[in-house]
Structure formats: structure tokens, C-alpha cells
MIDOSE-1310 file (N, C-alpha, C; in nm, 2 decimals, decimal comma, always signed):
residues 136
xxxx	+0,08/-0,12/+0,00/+0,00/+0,00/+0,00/+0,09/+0,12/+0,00; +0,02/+0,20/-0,09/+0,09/+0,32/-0,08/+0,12/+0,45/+0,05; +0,22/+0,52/+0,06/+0,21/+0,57/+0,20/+0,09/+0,69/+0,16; +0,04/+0,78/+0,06/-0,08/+0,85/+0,07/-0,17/+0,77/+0,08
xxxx	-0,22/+0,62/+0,02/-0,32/+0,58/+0,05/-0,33/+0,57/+0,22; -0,24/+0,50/+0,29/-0,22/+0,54/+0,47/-0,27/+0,62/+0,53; -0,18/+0,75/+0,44/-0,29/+0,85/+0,51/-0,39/+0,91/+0,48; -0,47/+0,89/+0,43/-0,58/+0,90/+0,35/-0,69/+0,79/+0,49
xxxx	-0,63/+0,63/+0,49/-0,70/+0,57/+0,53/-0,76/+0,58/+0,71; -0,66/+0,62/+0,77/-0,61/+0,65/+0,90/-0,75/+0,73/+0,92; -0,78/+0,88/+0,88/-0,92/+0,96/+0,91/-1,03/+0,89/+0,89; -1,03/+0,81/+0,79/-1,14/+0,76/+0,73/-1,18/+0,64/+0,84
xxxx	-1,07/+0,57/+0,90/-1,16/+0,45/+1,00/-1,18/+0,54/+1,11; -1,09/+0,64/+1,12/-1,09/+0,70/+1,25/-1,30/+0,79/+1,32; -1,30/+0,83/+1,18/-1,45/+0,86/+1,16/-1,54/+0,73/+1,18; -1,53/+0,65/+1,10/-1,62/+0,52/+1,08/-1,62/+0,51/+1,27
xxxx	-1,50/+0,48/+1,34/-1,54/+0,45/+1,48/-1,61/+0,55/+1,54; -1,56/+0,66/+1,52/-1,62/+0,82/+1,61/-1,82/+0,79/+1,59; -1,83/+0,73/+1,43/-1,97/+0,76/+1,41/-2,05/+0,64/+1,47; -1,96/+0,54/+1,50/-2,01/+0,37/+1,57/-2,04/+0,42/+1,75
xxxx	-1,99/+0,48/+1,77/-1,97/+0,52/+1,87/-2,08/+0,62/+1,89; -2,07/+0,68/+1,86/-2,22/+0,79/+1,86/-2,35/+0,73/+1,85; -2,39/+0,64/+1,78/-2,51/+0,56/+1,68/-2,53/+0,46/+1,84; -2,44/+0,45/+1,90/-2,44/+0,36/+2,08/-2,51/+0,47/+2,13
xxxx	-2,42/+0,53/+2,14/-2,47/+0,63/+2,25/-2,64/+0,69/+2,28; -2,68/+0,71/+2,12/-2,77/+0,76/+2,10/-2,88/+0,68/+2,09; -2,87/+0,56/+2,16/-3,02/+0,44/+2,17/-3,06/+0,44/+2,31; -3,13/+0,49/+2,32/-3,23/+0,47/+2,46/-3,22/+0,36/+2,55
xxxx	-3,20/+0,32/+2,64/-3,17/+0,23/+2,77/-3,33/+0,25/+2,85; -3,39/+0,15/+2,89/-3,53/+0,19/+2,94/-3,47/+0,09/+3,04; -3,47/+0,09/+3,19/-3,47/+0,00/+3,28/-3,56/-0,04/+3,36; -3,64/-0,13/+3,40/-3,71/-0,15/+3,49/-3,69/-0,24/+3,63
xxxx	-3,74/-0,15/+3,74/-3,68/-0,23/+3,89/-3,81/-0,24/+3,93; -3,81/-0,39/+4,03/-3,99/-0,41/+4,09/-3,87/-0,44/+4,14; -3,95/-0,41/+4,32/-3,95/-0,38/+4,42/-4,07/-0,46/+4,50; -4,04/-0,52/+4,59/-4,17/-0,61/+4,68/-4,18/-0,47/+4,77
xxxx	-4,35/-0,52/+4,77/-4,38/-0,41/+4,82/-4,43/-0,43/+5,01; -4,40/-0,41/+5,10/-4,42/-0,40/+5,27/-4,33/-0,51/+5,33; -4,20/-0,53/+5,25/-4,10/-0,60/+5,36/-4,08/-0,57/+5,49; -4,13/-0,47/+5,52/-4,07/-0,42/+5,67/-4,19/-0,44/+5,75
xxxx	-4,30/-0,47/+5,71/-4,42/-0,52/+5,77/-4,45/-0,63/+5,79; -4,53/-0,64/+5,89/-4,58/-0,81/+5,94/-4,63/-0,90/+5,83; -4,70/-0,80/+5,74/-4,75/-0,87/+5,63/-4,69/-0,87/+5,48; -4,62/-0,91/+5,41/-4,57/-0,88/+5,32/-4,66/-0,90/+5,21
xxxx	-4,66/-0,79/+5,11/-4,78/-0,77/+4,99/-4,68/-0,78/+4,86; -4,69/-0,89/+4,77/-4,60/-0,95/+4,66/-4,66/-0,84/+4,58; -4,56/-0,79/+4,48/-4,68/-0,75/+4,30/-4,60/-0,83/+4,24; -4,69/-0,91/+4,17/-4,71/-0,96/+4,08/-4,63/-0,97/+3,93
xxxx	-4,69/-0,82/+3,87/-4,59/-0,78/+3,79/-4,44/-0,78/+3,80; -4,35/-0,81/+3,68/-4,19/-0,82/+3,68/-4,16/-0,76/+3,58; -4,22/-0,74/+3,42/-4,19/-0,66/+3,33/-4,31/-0,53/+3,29; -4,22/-0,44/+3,20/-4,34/-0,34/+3,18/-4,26/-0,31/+3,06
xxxx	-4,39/-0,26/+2,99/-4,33/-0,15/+2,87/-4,41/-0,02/+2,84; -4,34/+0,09/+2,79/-4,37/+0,17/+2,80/-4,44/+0,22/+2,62; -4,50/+0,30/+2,60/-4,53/+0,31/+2,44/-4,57/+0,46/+2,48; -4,50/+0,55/+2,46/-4,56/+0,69/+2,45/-4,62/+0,75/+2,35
xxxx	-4,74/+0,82/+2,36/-4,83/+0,88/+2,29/-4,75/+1,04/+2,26; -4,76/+1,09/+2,16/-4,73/+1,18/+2,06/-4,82/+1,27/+2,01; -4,79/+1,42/+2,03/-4,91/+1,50/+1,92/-4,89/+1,50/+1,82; -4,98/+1,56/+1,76/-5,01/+1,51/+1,64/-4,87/+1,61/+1,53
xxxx	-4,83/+1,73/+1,59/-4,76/+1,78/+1,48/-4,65/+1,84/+1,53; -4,58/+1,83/+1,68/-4,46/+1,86/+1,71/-4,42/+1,73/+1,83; -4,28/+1,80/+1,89/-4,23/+1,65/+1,94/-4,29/+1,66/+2,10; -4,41/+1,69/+2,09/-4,49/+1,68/+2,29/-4,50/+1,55/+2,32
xxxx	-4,47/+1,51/+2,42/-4,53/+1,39/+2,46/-4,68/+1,41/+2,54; -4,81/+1,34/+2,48/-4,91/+1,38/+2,56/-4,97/+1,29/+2,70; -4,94/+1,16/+2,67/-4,90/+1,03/+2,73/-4,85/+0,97/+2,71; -4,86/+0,78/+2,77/-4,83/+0,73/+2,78/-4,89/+0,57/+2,83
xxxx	-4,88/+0,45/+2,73/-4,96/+0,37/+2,74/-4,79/+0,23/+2,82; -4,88/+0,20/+2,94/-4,80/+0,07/+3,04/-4,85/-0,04/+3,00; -4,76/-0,11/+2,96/-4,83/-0,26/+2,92/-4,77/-0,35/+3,03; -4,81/-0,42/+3,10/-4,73/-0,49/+3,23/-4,77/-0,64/+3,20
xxxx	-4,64/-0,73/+3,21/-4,68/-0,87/+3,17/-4,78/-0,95/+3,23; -4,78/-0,90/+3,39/-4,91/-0,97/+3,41/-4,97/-0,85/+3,57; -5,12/-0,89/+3,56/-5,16/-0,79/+3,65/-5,08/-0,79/+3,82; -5,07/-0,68/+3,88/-5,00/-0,68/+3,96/-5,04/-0,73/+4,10
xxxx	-5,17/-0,79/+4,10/-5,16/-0,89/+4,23/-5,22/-0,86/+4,36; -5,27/-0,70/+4,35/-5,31/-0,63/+4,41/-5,40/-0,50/+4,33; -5,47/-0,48/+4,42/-5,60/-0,33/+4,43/-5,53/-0,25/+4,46; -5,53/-0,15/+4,39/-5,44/-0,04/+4,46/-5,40/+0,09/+4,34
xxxx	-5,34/+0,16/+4,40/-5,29/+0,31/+4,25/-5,16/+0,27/+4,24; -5,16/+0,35/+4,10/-5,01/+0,32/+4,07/-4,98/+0,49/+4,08; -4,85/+0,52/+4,03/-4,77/+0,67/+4,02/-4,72/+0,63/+3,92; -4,69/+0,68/+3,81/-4,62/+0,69/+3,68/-4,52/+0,87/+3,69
xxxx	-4,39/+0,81/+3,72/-4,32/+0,96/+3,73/-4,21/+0,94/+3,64; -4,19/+1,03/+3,52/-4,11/+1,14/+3,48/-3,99/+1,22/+3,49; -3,86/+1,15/+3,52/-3,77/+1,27/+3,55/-3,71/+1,32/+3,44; -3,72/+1,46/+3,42/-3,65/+1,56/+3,29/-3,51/+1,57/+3,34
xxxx	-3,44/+1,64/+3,25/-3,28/+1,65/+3,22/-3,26/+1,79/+3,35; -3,40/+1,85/+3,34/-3,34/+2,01/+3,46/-3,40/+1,99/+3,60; -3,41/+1,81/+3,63/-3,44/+1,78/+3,75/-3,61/+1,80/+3,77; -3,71/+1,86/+3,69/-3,84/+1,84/+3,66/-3,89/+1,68/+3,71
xxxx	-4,00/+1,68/+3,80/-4,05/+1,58/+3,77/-4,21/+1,56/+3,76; -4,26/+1,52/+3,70/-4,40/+1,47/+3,63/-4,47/+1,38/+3,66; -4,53/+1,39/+3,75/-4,61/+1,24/+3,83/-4,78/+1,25/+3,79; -4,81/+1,17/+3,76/-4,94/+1,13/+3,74/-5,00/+0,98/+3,80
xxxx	-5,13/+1,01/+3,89/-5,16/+0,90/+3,99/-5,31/+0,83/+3,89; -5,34/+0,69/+3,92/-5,48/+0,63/+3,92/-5,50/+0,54/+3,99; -5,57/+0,44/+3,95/-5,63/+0,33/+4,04/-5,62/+0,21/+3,94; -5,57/+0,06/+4,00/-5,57/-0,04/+3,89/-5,60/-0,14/+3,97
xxxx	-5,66/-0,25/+3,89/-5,70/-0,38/+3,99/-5,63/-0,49/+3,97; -5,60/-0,58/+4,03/-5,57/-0,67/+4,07/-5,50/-0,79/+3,92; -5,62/-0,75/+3,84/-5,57/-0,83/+3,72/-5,53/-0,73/+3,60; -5,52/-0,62/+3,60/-5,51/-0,53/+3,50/-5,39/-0,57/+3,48
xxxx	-5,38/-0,56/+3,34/-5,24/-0,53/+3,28/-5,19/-0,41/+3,17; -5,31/-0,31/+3,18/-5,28/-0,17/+3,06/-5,29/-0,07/+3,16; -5,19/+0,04/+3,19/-5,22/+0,15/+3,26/-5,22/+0,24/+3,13; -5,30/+0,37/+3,11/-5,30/+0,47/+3,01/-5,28/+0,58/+3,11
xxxx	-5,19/+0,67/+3,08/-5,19/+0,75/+3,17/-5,16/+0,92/+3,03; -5,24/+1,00/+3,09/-5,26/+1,12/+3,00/-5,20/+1,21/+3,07; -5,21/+1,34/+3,01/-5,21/+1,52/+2,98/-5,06/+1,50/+3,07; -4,94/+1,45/+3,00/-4,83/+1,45/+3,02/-4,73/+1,59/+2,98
xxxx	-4,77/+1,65/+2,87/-4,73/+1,75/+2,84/-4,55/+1,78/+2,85; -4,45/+1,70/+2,77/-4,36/+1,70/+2,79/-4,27/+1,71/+2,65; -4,24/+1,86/+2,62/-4,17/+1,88/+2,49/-4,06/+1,85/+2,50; -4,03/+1,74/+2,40/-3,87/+1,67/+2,34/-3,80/+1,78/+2,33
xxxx	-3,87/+1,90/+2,29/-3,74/+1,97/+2,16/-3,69/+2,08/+2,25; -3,72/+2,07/+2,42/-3,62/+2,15/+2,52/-3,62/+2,08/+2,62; -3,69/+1,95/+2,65/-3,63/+1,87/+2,73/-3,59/+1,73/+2,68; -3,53/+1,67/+2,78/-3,54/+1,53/+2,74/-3,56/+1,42/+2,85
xxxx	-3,60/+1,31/+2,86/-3,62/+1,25/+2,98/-3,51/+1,14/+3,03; -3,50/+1,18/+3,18/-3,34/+1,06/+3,21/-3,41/+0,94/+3,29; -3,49/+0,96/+3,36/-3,59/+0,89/+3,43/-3,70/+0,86/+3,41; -3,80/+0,72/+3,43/-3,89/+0,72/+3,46/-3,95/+0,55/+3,52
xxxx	-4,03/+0,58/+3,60/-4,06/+0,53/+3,75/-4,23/+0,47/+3,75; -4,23/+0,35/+3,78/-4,38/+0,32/+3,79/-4,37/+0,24/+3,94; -4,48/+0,32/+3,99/-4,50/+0,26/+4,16/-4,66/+0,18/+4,18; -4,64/+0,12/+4,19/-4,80/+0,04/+4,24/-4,76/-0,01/+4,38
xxxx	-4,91/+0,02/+4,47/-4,90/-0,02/+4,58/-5,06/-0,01/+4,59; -5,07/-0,08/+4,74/-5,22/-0,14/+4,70/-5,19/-0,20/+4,84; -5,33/-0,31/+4,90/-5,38/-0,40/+4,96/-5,36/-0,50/+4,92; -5,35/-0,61/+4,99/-5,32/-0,76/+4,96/-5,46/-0,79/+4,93
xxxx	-5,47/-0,86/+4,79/-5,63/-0,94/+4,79/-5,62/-1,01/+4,82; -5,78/-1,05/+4,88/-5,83/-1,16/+4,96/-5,85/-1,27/+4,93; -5,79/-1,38/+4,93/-5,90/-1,49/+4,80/-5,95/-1,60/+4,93; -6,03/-1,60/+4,90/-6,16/-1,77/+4,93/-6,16/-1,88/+4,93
């Protein structure tokens, strides 16, 4: 090989990694932690659920987020609310509460109001807690 081809080649992988490297960086990591819920109590209350996914709702013509749809593999085992919270990049956080039952497995949670194009989100958090159901 010739020595200009060398150097010629040298920038050119040198880019190819810089841009492999970027194209990582720039894919979203979603993690999810379940937590048992009343260890410290006489009674300890299981959930059920162990995975979740998240599907965010979109307006229609800029980058808002207006919700967000929870899909949980299996209902959480208990009566009770959940908290769906939000943490933004300027320490913002965005909590919105409901009520889910025992066998649900879709939380829809609305009027999230969260623009992509000055923030971005580093966190987000789903809490369910509830009563132990009863069974017969």
C-alpha cells in the first residue's frame, strides 16, 4: 500500500469509529426495577408484575409527549394506584396517579405535556401499591 493511501485511510476508519460510537450512544436504555412491596411489615404484599413496557403517545404535529400507554406482563396482584413519574434532564419531575385492579395489565396515563425539543427525559418510575387481595 501506498504511504498516501495510509494517510488518506487513517481519518477515514478514524470517523467510521467516532460515528459507531455515537449511533451507541444515541439508543435509549429503558430499565425497569420491581420492588416487593411491605418488607418491613408483618404482612408482606408480593406484586405480581416483573416486566413493563412503556409506548408513548405523541401529538399530532410537534415533538410533545401527551401520554403514555404501560403494558405490564401480568396484573399486579393487588388493588391499589399506581404513580407513573417522569424525570426531565433540569431535574423536573412529572407524576401522574390512578387506580388499577388486581388483574389489569394496561395503565394509560394522559395530559403528560412533555416537549422533546427543550427537554429530554433521564428517568422514569412506575410505583404500584395497594392491599393484599383476599382470596376464598
Amino acid at each position: 500500500m501506498r504511504r498516501n493511501a495510509k494517510k488518506r485511510l487513517i481519518p477515514l476508519v478514524f470517523v467510521l469509529v467516532l460515528t459507531l460510537i455515537g449511533t451507541a450512544l444515541a439508543v435509549p436504555r429503558i430499565g425497569i426495577t420491581v420492588q416487593k412491596v411491605g418488607g418491613g411489615a408483618n404482612s408482606t404484599v408480593a406484586v405480581d408484575t416483573t416486566k413493563a413496557a412503556v409506548n408513548w403517545v405523541f401529538s399530532s404535529n410537534e415533538p410533545v409527549i401527551t401520554g403514555a400507554t404501560i403494558t405490564l406482563d401480568k396484573g399486579p396482584g393487588v388493588n391499589g394506584t399506581w404513580t407513573f413519574y417522569v424525570t426531565l434532564d433540569n431535574g423536573n419531575v412529572i407524576s401522574q396517579t390512578g387506580s388499577i385492579k388486581a388483574d389489569q395489565t394496561t395503565i394509560t396515563v394522559s395530559n403528560l405535556n412533555i416537549n422533546l425539543g427543550s427537554n429530554y427525559i433521564t428517568k422514569v418510575s412506575l410505583v404500584i401499591a395497594g392491599k393484599q387481595v383476599s382470596v376464598s
